[in-house]
N, C-alpha and C positions, 0 to 999 in steps of 0.2 A: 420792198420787193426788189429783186435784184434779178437778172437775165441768165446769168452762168447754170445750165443743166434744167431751165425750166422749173428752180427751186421755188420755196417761198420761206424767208425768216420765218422766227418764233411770229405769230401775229394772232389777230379776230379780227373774223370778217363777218361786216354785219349785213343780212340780206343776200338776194341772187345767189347764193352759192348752190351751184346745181350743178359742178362738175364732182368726180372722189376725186379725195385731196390725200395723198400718203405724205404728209408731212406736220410738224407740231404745231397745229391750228385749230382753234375754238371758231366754231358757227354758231352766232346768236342773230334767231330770227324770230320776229314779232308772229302774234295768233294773237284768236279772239277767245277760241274755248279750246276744250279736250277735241272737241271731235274736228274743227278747223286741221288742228297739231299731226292728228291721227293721216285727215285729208294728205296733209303736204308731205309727212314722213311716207308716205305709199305711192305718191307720186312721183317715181323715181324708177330708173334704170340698176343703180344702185342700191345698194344697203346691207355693209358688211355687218353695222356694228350701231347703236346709238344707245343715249344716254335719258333721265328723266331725271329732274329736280325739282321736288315741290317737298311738303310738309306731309302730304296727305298723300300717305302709302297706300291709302286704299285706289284713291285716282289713279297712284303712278301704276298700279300693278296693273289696273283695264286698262290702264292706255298702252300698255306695255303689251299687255297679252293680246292686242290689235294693229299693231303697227306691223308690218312684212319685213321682218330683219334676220339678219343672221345671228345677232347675240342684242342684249339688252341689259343697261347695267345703271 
């Protein structure tokens, strides 16, 4: 990380991330289930945009069609 304009490098940050972030950075943060995931993506001030990776398109889509976001992809 570096100080100049409040930037952040290319980077992933694991955990605590509870501020929005405009710049090229992956958030990976631990859960227990679907509905934990659902909990924490809603608990937020935020929420332009978020992502869902699993195998099991039928999971990603309810969890998809529950989370309070602006787009889901």
């Amino acid at each position: 990380m570096h100080q100049a304009g409040a930037k952040l490098q290319k980077c992933i940050l694991y955990e605590g991330a509870r501020e929005e972030i405009f710049e090229p950075v992956a958030v990976i943060i631990k859960f227990k289930d679907a509905e934990d995931v659902i909990k924490m993506a809603n608990d937020s001030e935020y929420g332009l945009g978020g992502g869902i990776f699993t195998k099991d398109i039928t999971k990603a889509i309810n969890v998809a069609r529950r989370v309070e976001t602006g787009r889901m992809c």
